[in-house]
C-alpha positions in Angstrom: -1.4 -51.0 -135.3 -1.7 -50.1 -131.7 -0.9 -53.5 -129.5 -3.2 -52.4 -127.2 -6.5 -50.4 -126.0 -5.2 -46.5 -125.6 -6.5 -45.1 -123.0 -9.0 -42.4 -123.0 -8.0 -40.4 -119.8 -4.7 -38.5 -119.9 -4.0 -39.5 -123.9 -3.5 -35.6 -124.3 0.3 -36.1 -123.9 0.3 -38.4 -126.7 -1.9 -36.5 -129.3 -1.0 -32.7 -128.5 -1.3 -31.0 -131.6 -2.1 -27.3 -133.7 -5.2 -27.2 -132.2 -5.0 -27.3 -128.7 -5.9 -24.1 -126.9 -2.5 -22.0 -126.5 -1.8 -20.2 -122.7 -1.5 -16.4 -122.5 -1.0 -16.2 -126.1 0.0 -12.2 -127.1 -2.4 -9.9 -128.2 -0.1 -6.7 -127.8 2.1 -7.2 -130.9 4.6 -4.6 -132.0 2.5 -3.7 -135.3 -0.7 -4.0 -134.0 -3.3 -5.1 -130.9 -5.4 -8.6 -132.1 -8.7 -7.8 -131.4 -12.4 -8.5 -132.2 -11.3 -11.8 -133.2 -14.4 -14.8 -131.7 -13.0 -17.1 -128.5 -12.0 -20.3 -129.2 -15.3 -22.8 -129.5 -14.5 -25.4 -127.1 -15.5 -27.0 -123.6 -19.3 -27.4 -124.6 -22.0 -29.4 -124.2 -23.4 -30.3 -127.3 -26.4 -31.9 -126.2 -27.0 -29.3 -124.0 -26.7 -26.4 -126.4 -29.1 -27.7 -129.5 -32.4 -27.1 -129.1 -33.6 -28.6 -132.1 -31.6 -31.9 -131.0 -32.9 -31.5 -127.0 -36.9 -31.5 -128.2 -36.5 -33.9 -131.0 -35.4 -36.6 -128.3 -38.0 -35.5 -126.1 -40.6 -35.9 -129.0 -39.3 -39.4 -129.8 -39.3 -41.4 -127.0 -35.5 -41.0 -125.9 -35.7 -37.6 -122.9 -34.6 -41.3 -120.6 -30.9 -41.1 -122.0 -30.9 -37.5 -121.8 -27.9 -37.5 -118.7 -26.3 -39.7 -121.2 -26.3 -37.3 -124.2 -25.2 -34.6 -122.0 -22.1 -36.7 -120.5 -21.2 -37.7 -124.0 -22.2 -34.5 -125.5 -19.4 -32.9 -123.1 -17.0 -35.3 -124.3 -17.4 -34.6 -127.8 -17.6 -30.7 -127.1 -14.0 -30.9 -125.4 -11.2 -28.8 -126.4 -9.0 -32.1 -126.2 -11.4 -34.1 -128.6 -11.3 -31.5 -131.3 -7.7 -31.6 -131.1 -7.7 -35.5 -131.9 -10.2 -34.9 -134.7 -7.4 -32.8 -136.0 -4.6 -34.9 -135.7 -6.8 -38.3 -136.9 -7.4 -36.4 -140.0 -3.9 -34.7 -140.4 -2.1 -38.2 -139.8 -3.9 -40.4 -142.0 -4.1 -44.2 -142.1 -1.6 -46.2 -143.6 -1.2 -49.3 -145.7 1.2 -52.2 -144.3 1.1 -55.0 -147.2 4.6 -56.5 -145.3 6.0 -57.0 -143.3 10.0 -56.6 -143.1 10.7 -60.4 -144.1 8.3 -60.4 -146.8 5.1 -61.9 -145.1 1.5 -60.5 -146.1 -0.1 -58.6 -143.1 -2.7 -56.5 -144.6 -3.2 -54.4 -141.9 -3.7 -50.3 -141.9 -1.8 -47.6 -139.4 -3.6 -45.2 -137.4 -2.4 -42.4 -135.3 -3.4 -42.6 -132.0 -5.6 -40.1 -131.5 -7.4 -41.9 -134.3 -7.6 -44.9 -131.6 -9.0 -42.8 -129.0 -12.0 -41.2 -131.0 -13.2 -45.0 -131.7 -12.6 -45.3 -128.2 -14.7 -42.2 -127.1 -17.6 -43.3 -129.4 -17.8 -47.2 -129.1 -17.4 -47.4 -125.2 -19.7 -45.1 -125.3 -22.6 -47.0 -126.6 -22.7 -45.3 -130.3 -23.2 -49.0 -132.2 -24.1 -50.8 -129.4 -26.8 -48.7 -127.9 -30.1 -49.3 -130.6 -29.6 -52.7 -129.2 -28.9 -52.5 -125.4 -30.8 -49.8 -124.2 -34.0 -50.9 -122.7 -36.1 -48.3 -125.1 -35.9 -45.7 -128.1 -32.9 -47.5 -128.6 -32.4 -46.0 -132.5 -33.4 -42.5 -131.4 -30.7 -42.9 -129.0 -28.5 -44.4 -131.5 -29.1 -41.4 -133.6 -28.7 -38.8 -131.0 -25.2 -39.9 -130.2 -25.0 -40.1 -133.9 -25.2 -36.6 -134.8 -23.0 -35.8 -131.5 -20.3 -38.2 -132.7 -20.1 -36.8 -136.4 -19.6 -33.5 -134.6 -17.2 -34.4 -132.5 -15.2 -36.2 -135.7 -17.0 -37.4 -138.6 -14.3 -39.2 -140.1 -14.6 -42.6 -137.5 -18.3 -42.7 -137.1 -18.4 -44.6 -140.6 -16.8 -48.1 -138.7 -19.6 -47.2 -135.8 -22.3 -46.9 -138.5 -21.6 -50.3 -140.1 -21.0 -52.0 -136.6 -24.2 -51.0 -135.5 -25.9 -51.8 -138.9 -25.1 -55.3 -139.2 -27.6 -56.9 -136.9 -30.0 -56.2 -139.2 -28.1 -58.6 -141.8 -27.1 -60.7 -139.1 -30.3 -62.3 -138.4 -30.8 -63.7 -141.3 -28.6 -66.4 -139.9 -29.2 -67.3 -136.3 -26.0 -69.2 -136.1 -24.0 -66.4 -137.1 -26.0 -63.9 -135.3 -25.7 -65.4 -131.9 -22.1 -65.9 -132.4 -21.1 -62.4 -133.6 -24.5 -60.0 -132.5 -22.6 -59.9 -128.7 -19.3 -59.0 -129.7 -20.9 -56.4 -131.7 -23.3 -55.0 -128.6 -19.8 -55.5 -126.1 -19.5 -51.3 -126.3 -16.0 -51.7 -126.3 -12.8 -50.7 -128.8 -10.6 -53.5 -129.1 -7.7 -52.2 -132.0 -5.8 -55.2 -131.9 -5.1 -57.5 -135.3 -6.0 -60.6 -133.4 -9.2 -63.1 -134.3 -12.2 -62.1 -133.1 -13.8 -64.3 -129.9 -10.1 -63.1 -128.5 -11.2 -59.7 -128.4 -13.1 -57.7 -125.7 -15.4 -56.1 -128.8 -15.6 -56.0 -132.4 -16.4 -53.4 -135.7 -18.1 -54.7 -138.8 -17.0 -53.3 -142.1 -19.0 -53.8 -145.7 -17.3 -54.6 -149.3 -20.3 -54.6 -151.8 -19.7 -53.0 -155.2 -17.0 -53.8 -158.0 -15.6 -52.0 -160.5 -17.2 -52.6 -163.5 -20.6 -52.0 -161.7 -20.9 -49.5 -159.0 -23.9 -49.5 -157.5 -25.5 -52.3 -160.2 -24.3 -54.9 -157.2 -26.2 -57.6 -159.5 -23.4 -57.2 -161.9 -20.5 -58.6 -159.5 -18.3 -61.0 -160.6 -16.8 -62.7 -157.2 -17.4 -66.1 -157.1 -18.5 -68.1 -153.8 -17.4 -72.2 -153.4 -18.9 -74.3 -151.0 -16.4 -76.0 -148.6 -16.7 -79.4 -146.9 -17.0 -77.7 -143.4 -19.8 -75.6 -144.3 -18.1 -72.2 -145.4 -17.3 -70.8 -148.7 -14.3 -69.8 -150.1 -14.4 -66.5 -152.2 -12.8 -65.2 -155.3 -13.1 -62.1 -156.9 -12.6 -58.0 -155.5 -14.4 -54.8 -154.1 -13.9 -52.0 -155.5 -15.1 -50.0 -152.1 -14.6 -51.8 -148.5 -15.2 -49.3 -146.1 -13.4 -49.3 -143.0 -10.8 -52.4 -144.0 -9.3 -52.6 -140.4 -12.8 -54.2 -139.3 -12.7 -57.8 -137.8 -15.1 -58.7 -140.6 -16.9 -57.5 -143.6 -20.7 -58.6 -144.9 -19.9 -58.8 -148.6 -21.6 -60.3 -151.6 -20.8 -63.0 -153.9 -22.7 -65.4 -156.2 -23.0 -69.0 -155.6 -24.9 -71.4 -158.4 -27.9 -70.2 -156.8 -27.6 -66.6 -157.3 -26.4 -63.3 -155.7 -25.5 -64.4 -151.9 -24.5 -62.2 -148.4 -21.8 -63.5 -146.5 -19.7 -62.3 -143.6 -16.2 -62.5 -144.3 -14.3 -62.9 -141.0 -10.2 -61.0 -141.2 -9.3 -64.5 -139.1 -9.6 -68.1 -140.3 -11.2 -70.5 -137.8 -8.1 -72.3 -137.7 -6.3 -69.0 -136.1 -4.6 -67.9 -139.7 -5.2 -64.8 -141.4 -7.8 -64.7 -144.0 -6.9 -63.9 -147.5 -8.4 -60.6 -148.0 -6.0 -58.5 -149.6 -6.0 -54.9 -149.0 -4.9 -53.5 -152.2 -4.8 -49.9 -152.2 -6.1 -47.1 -149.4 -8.9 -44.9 -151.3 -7.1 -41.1 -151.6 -10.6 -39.1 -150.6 -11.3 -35.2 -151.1 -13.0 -35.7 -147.3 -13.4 -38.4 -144.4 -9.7 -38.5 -144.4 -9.3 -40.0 -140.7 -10.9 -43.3 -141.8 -9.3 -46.0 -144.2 -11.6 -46.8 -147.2 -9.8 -49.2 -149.5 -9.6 -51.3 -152.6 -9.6 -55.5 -152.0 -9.1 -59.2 -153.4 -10.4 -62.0 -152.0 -8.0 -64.7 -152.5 -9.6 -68.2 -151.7 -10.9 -65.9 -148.8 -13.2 -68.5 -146.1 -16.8 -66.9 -145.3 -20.2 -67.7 -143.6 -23.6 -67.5 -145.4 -25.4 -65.1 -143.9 -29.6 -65.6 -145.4 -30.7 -67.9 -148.1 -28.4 -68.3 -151.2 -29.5 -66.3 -154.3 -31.3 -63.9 -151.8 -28.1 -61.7 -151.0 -29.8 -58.1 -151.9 -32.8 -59.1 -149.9 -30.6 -60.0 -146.5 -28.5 -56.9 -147.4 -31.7 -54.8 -147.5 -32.3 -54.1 -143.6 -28.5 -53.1 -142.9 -28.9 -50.6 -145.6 -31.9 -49.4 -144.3 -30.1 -48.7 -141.2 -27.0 -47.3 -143.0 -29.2 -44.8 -144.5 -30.6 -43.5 -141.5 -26.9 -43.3 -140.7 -26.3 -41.2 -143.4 -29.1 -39.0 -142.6 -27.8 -38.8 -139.0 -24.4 -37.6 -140.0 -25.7 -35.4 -142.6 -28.0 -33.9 -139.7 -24.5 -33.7 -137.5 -22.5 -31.9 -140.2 -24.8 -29.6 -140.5 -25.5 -28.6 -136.6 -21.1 -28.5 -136.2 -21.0 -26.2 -139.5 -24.0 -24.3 -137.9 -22.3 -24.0 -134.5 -19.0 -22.9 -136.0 -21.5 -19.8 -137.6 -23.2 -18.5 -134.8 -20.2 -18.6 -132.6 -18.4 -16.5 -135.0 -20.8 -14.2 -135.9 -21.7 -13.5 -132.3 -18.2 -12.8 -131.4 -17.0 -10.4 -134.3 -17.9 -7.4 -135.3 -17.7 -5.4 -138.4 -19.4 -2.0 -139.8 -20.3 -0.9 -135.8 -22.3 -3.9 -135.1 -22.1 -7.8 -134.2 -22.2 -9.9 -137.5 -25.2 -11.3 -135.9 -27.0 -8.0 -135.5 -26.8 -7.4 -139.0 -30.0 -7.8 -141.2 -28.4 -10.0 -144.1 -26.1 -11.7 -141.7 -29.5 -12.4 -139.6 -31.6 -13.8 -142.4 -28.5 -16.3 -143.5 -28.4 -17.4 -140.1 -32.1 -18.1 -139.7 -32.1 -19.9 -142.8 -29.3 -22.2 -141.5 -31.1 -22.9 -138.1 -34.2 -23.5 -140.2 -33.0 -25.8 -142.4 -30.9 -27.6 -139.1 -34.0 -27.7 -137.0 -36.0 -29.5 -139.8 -33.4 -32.0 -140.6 -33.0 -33.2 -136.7 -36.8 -33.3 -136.5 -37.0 -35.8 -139.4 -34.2 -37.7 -138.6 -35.1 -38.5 -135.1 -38.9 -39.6 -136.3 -36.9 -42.1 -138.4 -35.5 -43.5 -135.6 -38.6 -43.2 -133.7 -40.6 -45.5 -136.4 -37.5 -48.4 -136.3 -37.9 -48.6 -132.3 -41.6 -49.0 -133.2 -41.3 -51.4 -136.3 -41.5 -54.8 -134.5 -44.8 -54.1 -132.9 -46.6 -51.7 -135.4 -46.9 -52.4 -139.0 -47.6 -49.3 -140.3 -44.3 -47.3 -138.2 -42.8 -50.3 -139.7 -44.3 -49.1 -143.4 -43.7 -45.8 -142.2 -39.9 -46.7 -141.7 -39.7 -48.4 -145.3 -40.4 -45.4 -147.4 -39.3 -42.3 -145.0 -35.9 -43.3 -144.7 -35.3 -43.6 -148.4 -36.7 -39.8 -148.5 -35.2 -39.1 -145.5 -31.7 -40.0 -146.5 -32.1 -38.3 -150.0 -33.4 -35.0 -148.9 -31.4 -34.5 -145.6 -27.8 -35.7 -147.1 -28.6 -33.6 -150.3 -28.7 -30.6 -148.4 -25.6 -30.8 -146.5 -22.7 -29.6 -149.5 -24.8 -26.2 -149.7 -25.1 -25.9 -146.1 -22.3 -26.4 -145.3 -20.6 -24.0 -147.5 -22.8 -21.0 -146.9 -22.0 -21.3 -142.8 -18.0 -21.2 -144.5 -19.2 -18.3 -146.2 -20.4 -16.6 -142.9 -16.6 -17.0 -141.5 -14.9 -14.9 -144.6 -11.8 -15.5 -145.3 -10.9 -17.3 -142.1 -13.8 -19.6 -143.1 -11.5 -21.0 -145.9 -8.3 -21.2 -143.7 -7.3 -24.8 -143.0 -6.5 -23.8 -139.3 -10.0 -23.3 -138.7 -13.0 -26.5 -139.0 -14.6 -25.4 -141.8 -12.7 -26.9 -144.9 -12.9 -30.2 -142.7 -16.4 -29.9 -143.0 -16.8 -29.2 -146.5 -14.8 -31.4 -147.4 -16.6 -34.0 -145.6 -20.3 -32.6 -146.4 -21.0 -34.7 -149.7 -20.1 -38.1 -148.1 -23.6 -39.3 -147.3 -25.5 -38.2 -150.2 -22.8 -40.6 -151.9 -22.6 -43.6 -149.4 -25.5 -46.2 -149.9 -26.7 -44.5 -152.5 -26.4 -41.6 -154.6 -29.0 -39.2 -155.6 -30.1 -41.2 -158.7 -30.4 -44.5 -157.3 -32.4 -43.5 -153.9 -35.1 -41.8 -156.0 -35.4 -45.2 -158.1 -35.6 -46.3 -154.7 -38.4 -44.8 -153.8 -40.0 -45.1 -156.8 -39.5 -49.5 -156.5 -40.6 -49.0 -153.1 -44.2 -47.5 -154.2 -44.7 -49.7 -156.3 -43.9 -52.9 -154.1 -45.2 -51.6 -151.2 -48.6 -49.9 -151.2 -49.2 -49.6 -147.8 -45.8 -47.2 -147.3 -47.1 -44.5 -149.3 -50.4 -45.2 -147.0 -48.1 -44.7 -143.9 -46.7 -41.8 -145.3 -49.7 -39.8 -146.6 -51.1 -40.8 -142.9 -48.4 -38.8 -141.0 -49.1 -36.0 -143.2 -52.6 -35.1 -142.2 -51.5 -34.4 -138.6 -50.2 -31.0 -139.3 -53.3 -30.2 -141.6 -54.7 -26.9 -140.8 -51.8 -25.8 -138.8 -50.4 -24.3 -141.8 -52.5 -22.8 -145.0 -48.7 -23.4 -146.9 -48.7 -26.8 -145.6 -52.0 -28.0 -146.6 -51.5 -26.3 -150.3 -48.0 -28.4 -149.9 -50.1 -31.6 -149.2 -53.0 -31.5 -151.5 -50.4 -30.6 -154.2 -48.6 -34.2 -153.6 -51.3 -35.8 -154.7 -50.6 -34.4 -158.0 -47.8 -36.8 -158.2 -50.3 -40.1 -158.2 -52.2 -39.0 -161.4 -51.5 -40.9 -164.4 -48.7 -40.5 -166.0 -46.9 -38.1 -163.7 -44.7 -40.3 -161.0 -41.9 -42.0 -163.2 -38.0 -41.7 -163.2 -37.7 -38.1 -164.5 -40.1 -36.9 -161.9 -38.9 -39.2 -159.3 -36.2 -36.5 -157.6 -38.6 -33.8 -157.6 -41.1 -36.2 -155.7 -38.2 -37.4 -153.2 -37.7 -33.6 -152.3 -41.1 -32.4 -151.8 -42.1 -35.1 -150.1 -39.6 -34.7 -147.7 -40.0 -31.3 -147.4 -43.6 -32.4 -146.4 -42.5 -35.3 -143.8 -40.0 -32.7 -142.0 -42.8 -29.9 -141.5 -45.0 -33.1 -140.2 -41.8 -33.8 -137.7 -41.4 -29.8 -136.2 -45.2 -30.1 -135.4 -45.5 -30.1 -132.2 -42.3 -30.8 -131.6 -40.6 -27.7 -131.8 -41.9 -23.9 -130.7 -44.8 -23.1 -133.1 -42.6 -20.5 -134.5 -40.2 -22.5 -135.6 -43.0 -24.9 -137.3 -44.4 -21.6 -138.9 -40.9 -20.6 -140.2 -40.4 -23.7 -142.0 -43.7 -23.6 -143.9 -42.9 -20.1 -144.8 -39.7 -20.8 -145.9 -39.7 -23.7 -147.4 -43.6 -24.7 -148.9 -44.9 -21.1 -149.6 -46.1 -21.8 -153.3 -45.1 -18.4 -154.8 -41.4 -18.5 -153.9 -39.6 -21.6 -151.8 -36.5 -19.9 -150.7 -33.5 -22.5 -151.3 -31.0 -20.0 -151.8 -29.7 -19.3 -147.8 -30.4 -15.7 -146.7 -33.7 -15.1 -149.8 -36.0 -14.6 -146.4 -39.8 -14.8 -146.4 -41.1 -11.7 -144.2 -43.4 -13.8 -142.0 -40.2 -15.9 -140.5 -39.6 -14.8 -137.1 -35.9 -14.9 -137.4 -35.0 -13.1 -134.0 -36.4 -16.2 -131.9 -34.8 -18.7 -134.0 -31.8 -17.0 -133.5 -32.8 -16.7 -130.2 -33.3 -19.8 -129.5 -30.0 -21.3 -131.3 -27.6 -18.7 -129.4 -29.4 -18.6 -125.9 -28.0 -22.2 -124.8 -24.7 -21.0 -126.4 -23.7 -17.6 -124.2 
């Protein structure tokens, strides 16, 4: 563990790695001259050079932070930031169980430059900002979202939960008062020390078990109550994300049922908390952050909600975790994107740019397409939780979209990912370059808070329980009616779904998809260019053929101005 804060400015010296841009290297080699090989992508703006990022913000309330998202979009575009993304990932954490004498410390390693990207993003306002900012406080939260997850993806997964747990929090006044301002400090504190001794805090979760998974009713830790009004917990977690957290929301049953409760790393009484980290999770991706394996040994928590009613305090930190998950999905996607056009602007092959080639073109379009849309609908998410507290139906709106959201958006990222790897060649499967990061990471959030399966049974309960969502839903859709004749075939087909017999759990993913597919043409309305609008109906809702296979181009999609527009911000 670091003993103290790193420091952002001049940290280079301490985290120069492979990546860092080399001075004068040698193009004139004895054997050959290294030519029509791309620049290196670095020094950019990331705010400043998506479109589809730029005009969603606009549309939802947030163009106010825009000098914000530019600063921080600069930061996470730097050449030295992509260089600690590498080295957070090459040098991954470690597990200290002991110390040298024997004594239990629990605590996991970092490399520095790991320190300095939580740093970058929580000084930066990436948890703290849906609650500090004076308005559009999740649209900013989810603009600095998708420029954190390009900058690394990895560390945003400690900011996600952080920022998540006020929704839990609440539940319990107490606890919220207490723990809601270290969370909104917009500060990185790294140091193993108890909490209120800290200049900020992150917030971790630990929810399913082994012999359940995602059936979180069939855990087995045990909650006592304790004469000074805590509870002491037995039992284990088969998943705790981001174990190096200064506390972790958790659940456990007491003799009432299924319970929440925040489980702090400190005891009250200044000793450490008996939370044992058993094992660091080995991942195919995500590999800068920890994810682990834990015990709870007598372990002292706080209630946090009404005992026995654990899932339904848990319920509006998930919500907000899924729109995370959207939001890095949406991220992933733009870097992999990026990483495309940049290359296939640059190089050249068969006597013409890669860009300038007609199959090369229509892959590309399909990418910025499929980009554009997910941006749009992840930024009305965010849009109807500013609004929720004042408007019933955003806040209905809110209830259903982000399940779809979150489903549709993460779903597409693996695919999307791969095909802008495929656009590289070779070199797009070198581990020198970013893509195999990428990939790697790309399946994360269709995972995390729920996998395909258990969102569509989601949405599904959520029909059922709560009328007036679908209302909400089916609401926003008749603003883009007669915009599009695809879109309105689209629409009037979803009702389809509500005959009887036809909505029910074999359906149920089919219905998650083309309802999103329906709520992100709604979100490029008038958002984006017509053109763009117009290119995702064709694309994506023409009856006869929707083209989900990157590159299988419908003839009326304008694909020189959405190249146009992707690349022009760019040179």
């Amino acid at each position: 563990m670091s003993l103290g804060k790193p420091e952002t400015p001049d940290h280079k010296a301490d985290t120069e790695g492979q990546n860092m841009l080399h001075k004068n290297p040698r193009a004139d080699l004895e054997t050959h001259q290294v030519t029509n090989q791309p620049k290196p992508f670095a020094g950019h703006d990331l705010y400043a050079i998506d479109p589809a990022l730029t005009d969603a913000v606009k549309a939802r309330g947030g163009e106010q932070h825009a000098a914000e998202f530019s600063e921080f979009g600069t930061k996470c575009g730097a050449e030295e930031t992509q260089d600690w993304s590498c080295l957070a990932n090459e040098n991954t954490p470690k597990l200290k169980s002991f110390d040298r004498y024997g004594h239990r410390l629990d605590e996991v390693e970092f490399h520095p430059a790991y320190h300095t990207l939580m740093a970058l993003g929580l000084d930066s306002g990436v948890s703290a900002g849906a609650w500090t900012r004076d308005a559009a406080g999740h649209v900013h939260h989810g603009a600095m979202m998708i420029l954190m997850s390009q900058a690394d993806p990895g560390v945003t997964c400690p900011m996600s939960m952080t920022y998540a747990c006020v929704g839990a929090l609440k539940s319990n006044p107490e606890l919220a008062q207490l723990w809601t301002p270290r969370v909104q400090a917009s500060s990185y504190d790294p140091r193993f020390i108890p909490a209120h001794e800290k200049t900020g805090v992150t917030i971790g979760m630990a929810m399913t078990e082994k012999q359940g998974g995602s059936d979180v009713r069939a855990n087995s830790t045990r909650a006592e109550p304790t004469a000074d009004g805590g509870y002491i917990l037995t039992g284990h977690k088969w998943f705790c994300s981001a174990p190096m957290s200064d506390a972790f929301l958790t659940l456990a049953y007491t003799e009432q049922g299924m319970t929440c409760f925040l489980v702090p790393r400190w005891k009250p009484d200044g000793t450490r908390n008996g939370i044992h980290i058993m094992r660091l999770k080995d991942k195919m991706g995500d590999k800068s952050n920890a994810s682990s394996e834990i015990e709870y040994h007598g372990a002292w928590a706080q209630r946090v909600g009404d005992e026995g009613r654990g899932v339904r305090t848990i319920i509006d930190m998930v919500q907000l975790t899924r729109y995370d998950c959207m939001l890095g999905s949406t991220g992933g996607m733009r870097a992999a994107l990026t990483q495309a056009l940049w290359h296939t602007s640059q190089r050249r092959a068969f006597q013409k740019t890669l860009v300038d080639q007609p199959a090369m073109r229509a892959v590309l379009a399909d990418l910025i397409i499929e980009s554009e849309a997910a941006t749009a609908l992840a930024l009305r998410v965010g849009q109807s939780l500013d609004r929720a507290g004042s408007d019933e139906q955003q806040a209905a709106f809110m209830r259903l979209a982000t399940p779809i959201a979150k489903y549709w958006i993460c779903k597409r990222q693996p695919g999307f990912v791969y095909e802008a790897l495929e656009c590289h060649g070779g070199a797009g499967y070198v581990e020198e370059g970013p893509m195999p990061k990428l990939f790697r990471q790309s399946p994360l959030n269709a995972i995390w808070e729920g996998s395909g399966n258990v969102i569509a049974l989601d949405i599904l309960r959520a029909l059922s329980r709560e009328p007036d969502s679908l209302e909400a839903i089916m609401a926003e859709l008749q603003t883009p009616v007669g915009a599009h004749p695809y879109f309105d075939a689209h629409a009037e087909w979803l009702k389809d779904y509500f005959l009887p017999g036809k909505l029910h759990e074999g359906t149920a993913r089919r219905f998650a998809q083309d309802m999103a597919l329906a709520l992100q043409a709604a979100a490029l309305f008038n958002t984006v260019p017509g053109y763009v609008f117009e290119a995702f109906c064709a694309q994506r809702l023409d009856p006869t053929r929707k083209g989900f296979l990157y590159g299988d181009m419908n003839a009326d999609v304008d694909q020189a101005r959405l190249i146009e527009r992707a690349l022009a911000p760019m040179s």
